[in-house]
Structures are given as C-alpha cells and as structure tokens.
C-alpha positions in Angstrom: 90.7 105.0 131.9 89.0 102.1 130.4 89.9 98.7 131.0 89.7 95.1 129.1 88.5 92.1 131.4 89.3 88.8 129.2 88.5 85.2 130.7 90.5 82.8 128.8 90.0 79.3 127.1 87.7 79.8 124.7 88.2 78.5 120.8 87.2 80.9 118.3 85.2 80.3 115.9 83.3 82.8 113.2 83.6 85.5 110.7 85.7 89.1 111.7 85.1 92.0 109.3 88.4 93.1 108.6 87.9 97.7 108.8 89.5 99.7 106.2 92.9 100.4 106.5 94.1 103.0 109.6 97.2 103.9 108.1 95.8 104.4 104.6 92.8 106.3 105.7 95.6 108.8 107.5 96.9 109.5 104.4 94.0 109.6 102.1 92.4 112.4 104.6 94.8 115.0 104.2 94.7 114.2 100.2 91.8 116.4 100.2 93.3 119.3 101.3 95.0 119.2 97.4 91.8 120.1 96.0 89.1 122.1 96.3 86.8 120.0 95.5 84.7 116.8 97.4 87.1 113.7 98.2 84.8 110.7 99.4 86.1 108.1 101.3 84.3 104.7 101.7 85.5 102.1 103.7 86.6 104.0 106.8 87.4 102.5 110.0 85.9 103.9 113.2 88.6 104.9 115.3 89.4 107.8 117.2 93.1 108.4 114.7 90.8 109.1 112.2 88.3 111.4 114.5 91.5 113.2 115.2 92.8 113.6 111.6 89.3 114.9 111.0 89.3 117.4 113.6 93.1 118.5 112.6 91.5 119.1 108.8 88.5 121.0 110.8 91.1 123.4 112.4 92.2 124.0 108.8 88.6 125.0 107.3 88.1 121.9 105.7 84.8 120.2 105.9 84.6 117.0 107.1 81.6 115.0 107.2 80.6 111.8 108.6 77.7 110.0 106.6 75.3 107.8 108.6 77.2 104.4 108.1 79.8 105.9 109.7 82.4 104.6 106.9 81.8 106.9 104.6 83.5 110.4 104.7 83.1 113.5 102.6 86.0 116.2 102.8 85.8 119.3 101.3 88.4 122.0 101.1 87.2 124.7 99.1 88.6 127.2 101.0 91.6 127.0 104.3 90.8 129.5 106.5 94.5 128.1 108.2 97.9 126.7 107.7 98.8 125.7 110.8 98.6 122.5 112.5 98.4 123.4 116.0 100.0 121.4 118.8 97.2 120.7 120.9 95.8 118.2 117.7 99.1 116.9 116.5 100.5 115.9 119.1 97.6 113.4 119.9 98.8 111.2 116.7 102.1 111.1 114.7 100.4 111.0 111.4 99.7 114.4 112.0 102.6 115.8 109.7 101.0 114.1 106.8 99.0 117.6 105.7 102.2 119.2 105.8 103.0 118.3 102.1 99.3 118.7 100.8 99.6 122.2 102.5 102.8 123.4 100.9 101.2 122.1 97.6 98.2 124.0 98.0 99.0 127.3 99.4 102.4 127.4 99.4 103.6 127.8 103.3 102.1 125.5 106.5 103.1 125.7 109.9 103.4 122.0 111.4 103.9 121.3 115.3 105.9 118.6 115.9 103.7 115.1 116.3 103.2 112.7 119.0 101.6 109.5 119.0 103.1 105.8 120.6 106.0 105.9 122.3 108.2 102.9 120.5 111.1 104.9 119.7 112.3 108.1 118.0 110.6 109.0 114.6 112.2 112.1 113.7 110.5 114.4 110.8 114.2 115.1 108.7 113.0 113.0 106.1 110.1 114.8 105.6 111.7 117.9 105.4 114.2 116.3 103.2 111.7 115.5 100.8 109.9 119.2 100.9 113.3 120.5 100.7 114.3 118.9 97.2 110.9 120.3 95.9 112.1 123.7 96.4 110.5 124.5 99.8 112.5 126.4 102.5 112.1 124.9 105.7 112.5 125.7 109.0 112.2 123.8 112.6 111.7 127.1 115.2 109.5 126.9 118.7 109.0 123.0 118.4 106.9 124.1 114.7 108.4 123.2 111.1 107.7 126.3 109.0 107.4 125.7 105.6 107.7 128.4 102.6 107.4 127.9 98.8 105.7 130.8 97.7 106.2 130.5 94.2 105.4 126.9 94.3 107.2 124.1 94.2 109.0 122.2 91.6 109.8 118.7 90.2 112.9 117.3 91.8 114.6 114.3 92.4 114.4 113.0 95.8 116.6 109.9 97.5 115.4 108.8 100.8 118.3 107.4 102.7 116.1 105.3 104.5 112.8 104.0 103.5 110.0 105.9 105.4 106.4 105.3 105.1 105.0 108.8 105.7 107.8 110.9 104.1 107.0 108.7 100.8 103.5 109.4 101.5 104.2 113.3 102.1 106.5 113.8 98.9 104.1 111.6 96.5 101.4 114.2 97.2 103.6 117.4 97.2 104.6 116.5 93.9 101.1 116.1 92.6 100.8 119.9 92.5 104.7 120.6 91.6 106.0 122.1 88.4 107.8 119.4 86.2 108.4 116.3 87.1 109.4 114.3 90.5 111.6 111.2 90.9 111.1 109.6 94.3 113.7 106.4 95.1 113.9 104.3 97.4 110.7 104.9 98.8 108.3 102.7 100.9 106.2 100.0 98.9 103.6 99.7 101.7 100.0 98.7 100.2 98.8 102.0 101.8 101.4 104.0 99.5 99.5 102.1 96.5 96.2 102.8 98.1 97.5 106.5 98.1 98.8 106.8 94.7 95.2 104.9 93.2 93.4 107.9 95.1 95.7 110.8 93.8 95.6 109.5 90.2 91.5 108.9 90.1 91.2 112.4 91.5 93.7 113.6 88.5 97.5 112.5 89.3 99.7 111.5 87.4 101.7 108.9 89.2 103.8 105.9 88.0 105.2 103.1 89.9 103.7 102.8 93.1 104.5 99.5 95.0 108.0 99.3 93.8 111.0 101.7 95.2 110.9 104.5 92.7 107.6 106.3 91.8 107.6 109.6 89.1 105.0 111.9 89.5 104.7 114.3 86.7 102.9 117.8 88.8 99.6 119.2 87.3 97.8 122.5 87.6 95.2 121.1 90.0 93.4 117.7 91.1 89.5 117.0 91.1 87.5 115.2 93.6 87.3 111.7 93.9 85.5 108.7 95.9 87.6 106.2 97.0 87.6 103.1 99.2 90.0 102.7 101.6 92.0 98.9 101.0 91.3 96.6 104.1 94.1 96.8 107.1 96.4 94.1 106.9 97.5 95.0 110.3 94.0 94.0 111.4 94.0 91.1 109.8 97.2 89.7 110.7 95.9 90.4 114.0 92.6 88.3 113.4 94.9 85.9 111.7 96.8 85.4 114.9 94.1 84.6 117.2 93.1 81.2 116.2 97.0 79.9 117.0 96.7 81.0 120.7 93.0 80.1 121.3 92.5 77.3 119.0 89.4 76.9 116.5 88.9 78.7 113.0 88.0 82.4 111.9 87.8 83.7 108.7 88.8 87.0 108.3 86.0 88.6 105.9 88.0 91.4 103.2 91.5 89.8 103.7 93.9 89.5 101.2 96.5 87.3 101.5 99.3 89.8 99.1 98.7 92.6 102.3 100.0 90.2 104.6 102.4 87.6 102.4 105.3 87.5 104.9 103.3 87.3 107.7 101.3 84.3 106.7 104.5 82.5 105.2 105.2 82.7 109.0 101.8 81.7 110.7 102.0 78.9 108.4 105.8 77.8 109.1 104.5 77.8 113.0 101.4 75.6 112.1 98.5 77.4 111.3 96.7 76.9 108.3 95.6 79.9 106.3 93.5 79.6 103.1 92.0 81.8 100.9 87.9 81.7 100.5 85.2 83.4 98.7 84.9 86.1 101.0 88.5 86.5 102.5 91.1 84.8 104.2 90.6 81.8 106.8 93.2 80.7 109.9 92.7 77.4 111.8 94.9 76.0 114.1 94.3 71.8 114.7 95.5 70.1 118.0 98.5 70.8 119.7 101.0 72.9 120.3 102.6 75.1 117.3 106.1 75.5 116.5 108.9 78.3 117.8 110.0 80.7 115.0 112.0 83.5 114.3 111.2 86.8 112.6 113.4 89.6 111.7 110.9 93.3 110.8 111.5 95.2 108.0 109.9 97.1 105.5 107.2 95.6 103.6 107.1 93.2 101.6 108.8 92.1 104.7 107.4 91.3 107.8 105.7 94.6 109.8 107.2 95.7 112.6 103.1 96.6 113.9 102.4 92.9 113.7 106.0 92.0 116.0 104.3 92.3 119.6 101.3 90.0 118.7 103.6 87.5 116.9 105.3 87.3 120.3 102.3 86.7 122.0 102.1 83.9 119.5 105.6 82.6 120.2 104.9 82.3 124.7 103.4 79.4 124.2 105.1 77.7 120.8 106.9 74.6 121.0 110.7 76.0 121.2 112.5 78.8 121.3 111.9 82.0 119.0 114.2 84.9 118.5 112.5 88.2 117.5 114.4 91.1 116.1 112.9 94.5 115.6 115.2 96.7 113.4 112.3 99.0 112.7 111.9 101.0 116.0 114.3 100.7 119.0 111.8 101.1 121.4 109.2 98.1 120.5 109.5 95.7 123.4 107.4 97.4 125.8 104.9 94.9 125.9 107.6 92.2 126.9 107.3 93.0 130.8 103.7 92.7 130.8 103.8 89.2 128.8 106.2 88.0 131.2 103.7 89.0 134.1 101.8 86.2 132.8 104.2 83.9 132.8 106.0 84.4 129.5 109.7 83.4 129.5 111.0 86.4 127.1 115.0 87.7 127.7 115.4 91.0 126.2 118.8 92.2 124.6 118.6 95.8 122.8 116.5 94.9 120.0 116.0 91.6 120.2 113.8 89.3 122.1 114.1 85.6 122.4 111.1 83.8 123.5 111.1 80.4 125.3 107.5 78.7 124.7 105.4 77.0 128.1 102.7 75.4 128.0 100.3 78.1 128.9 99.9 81.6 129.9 98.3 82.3 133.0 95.4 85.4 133.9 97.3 88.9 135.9 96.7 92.4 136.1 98.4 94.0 132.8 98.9 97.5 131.6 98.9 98.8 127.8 102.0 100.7 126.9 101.2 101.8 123.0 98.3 100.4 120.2 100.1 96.7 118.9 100.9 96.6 122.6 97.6 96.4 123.8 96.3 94.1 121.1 99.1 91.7 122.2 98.2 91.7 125.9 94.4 91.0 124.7 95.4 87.6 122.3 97.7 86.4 124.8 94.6 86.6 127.3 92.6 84.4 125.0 94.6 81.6 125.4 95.5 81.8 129.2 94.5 80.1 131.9 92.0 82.6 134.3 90.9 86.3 134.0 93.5 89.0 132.6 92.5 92.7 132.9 94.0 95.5 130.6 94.3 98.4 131.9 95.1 101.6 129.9 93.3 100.5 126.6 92.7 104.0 125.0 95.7 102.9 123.0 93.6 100.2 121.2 90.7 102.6 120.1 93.3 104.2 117.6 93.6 101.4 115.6 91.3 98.7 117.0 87.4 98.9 115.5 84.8 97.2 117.8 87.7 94.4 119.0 85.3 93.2 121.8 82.4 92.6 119.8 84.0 90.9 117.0 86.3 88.6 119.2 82.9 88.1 121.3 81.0 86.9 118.2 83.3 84.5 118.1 83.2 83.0 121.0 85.6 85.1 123.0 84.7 86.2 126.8 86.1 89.6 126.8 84.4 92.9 127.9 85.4 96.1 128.8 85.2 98.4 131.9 84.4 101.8 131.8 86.3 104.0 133.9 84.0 105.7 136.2 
C-alpha cells in the first residue's frame, strides 16, 4: 500500500483548486439512471469513489464516459441490462445504496447488497427502506441484499425521517421524481449536496420544492430528460484547505470556495484565530504569528458543523493555546485518528464520544497509520506543522475523497511526497 512521506515546517503559501463536490457527485451519478437519456456532469473530482460509482452504473448497463479533462462525465441509461448491485462493487463504498431509489423508480424492483465503505460507526440502511417503504415499495433485507418490489410503481407519500440522514433524503428525493402524486419529505437533511441534487433533478424535468430547508415536496412526473450539470465545489475540501494555514502558518486561498458551504466551520477557524476572507476567485485563510486559541466544537447536521471536518479540526486543536473539547454525536466510531495523533505527541483523552484536546507547543514527526478518509487527511495537516519527517502509511483511504493532495499542498510550499508500494 502506498504511503505519504511529509517533512514538516514549511508555511504555505498559494492558490488550491477546490474539486467538485465527492459527496454530491455520488448522488448526481446514480440520477442518471432516472432517465434514458444523456446526464452530463461537469466539475467532477478525480477520485477513485467516483471510478467506483461508475463502474457500479457499468454493472447496470449504463454508459459511463469519461471525457478528456477528466471532469466531465457523460451517463447514459437508455437501456439496464441489470438491477442488481452486486457485492463485490458496493461494498467498496457506502454510497453505493444511492441507485437503489433511482432503480425502484425506473423499473420498478432493484436488488442492493448491503454497502461498505469507512469504518467510523454503524450506518444502518432502515431509513432508506423507510423512505421506499412509504412510497409504496415492498422491501425486503434476505442473504445480506435489500430486495426491492413496486411493480406497479410507486406513489406520492408522506415520509418523516426520525432522524436526519443525508443519503436516505437523497434516495427518497429521487424516487419521488418518478412517483404518482405527490411526496412530502420532513425532516430531511439540508446538506448543500441535497440542493446540488434537487438543481440537477429539476433542470433534467423535476419538480421539486424546498430543498435546503427540512421539508422538500416533489410532485412525481411521467419521465425526466437529460441534463448537464456542474457539480457545486466540496466544502469538505475546502474546510480542509482552510485548515492548513492554522497548523503551518502562511496564507492560501482556496480557489471555488464559498464561504455559505462551510459557515459553521469558518465561524470556528476564525474564533481560533485564523483569518478567512472572501476574494474574487474564492475564499482566503491566513494565520499571523503565534499560537491560536483552544476551541470547542460539537458536529451535527449541517448548517452545523460536519462531522467529516471533526478529525482535521483536532489536528488543529494539538497545538492551540488551551484546552478544546470535541464532541462527535454524528458517528460513534470517529476517534480513530486520536491514537495516531497522540503518536506524535498530541495530548488527546478520549471518553465515548468525546475528545478533549490539550494544546503543546508542537507536534513532532513518527511512523502513522490511516484508519478511514478524514482520518488520513488529519494525520497529513498535522505533519505540516510538526517538527521532522512523518510517514502515512495506508493512504488508499485519501484517494476516495482527496484529488491530487500532494501536488496542490506541494505548490504551496509543502514537502510531501508519496511512496509507492512496490
């Protein structure tokens, strides 16, 4: 497996171009299996999450093409030649279950393995069936598959998630697309990438209201056209970018960033010190001399602040002025990174789900390993900024939702490069 080799002490300063949006592109992919005609994508990110999506659409006769930018993608499902997502492909990647609405939508019955993807903590697929279930679907879980029948199509229905979930809002918004009548979805997830989603269902023929607050109505059609569509910029790689300047020092401007896709994080980079303005082109974090400031942050559902920005935040926090207390109530399982900061010489006491950090002066280089994506990204910022070399290891995490990290943190001014296992 490849490793990360990062020799710390180097400011950063430069421009990052923030990719398109991971998480949105995940969603807007299996969009195109609700139509049978071409969906284009612009704007998407490089990673291998979206060469699997493509390769789980592939396995269900959809055409999926790669222009030569590489951010531009053309999917075409005139005809599925299957409706079952086999476990070989989904369990390589949670978002997976996401073509299990578009599927029922489309041809009435899909056959879904159960997903995999970072171990942080159990993500059960109940509200997803919920949500399939109140559109009139019969459902089934049998041989570690969800079976999935409406064969006389399903219907507008009223749907209350008991809990707000990203990917079962983003599931039910486009079942309902294609249902009979008219669908009420409350308490739903208000995640820019559910407005991303619902901008690309209604240019390809949706009809969709109230996206970005918790209750959307989707009044079903008879069928959706094609579209192209560019995928909004990933505010979890920008609060990433955003980040780096407050361990290493210096200035980088983050080049796409918006500051409303990340306006609870920055409140928070700025209550520690850093300085984030917006410019022409995007979004711009400096951090002047001296140490910044402890503080605490509590994850929730956005607006709030994102539980995939919580393990770079603490890498932020090991070497603040104070003590911070972090609190995931997101995923149970989100510490994992903890151990590996503390191999370093982090000071971080972790109770259930909460992690209080107690700032030094500065990190210092060791062997680390990658447990999950954020995870990885966490180790790597916290290497910027400490003293000596830091390898690591296990970084095929960080190519699901990390474009080119090395060469943009290296055009900054970063020494970071990365081993290839032989």
């Amino acid at each position: 497996m490849d490793s990360i080799v990062v020799r710390g002490g180097a400011e950063l300063h430069g421009r990052i171009p923030i990719a398109g949006a991971k998480n949105a592109c995940l969603a807007l992919m299996p969009a195109g299996l609700l139509t049978d005609d071409m969906l284009t994508l612009t704007n998407a990110p490089r990673l291998s999450d979206i060469s699997t999506m493509a390769a789980l659409l592939r396995s269900l006769g959809v055409a999926v093409e790669t222009r030569d930018d590489d951010q531009t993608l053309d999917i075409s499902a005139t005809s599925l030649t299957s409706t079952c997502a086999e476990y070989e492909i989904v369990r390589r990647m949670r978002a997976s279950i996401l073509v299990l609405g578009p599927l029922l939508a489309r041809a009435g019955h899909a056959e879904v393995s159960l997903p995999g993807g970072c171990a942080i903590g159990a993500r059960p697929v109940d509200l997803h069936q919920y949500a399939m279930e109140q559109l009139g679907a019969e459902l089934e879980l049998r041989d570690g598959y969800l079976h999935a029948r409406a064969p006389g199509g399903l219907t507008g229905g009223v749907i209350e998630f008991p809990m707000v979930s990203v990917g079962a809002t983003e599931n039910a918004l486009m079942a309902a697309t294609l249902a009979s009548g008219t669908s009420v979805l409350r308490n739903v997830a208000r995640e820019p990438e559910i407005v991303d989603l619902a901008r690309c269902l209604r240019a390809m023929g949706a009809r969709i209201e109230g996206e970005g607050t918790d209750e959307i109505t989707v009044e079903g059609v008879e069928r959706l056209g094609g579209a192209t569509h560019s995928v909004v910029p990933d505010r979890i790689e920008l609060g990433t970018y955003l980040i780096a300047p407050g361990i290493t020092g210096g200035s980088v401007e983050c080049v796409g960033g918006r500051r409303e896709l990340v306006a609870a994080f920055a409140d928070k980079l700025e209550e520690a010190g850093l300085s984030i303005e917006d410019t022409a082109d995007g979004l711009r974090s400096s951090r002047a001399n001296g140490r910044l400031r402890a503080v605490d942050v509590v994850t929730a559902p956005f607006p709030g602040f994102p539980t995939d920005l919580q393990a770079q935040m603490m890498a932020l926090m090991c070497t603040a002025d104070g003590v911070s207390v972090l609190e995931e109530r997101i995923f149970e399982n989100r510490f994992m990174h903890a151990p590996e900061l503390m191999r370093m010489g982090a000071r971080i006491d972790v109770q259930g789900g909460t992690a209080t950090v107690t700032g030094v002066a500065r990190l210092k280089g060791a062997p680390v390993m990658a447990t999950d994506l954020r995870a990885s990204v966490s180790l790597i910022l916290a290497a910027l900024g400490a003293e000596g070399e830091t390898t690591v290891a296990r970084v095929y995490h960080l190519d699901r939702g990390y474009e080119r990290v090395e060469e943009k943190l290296r055009a900054c001014g970063a020494w970071i490069e990365r081993v290839r296992a032989t």
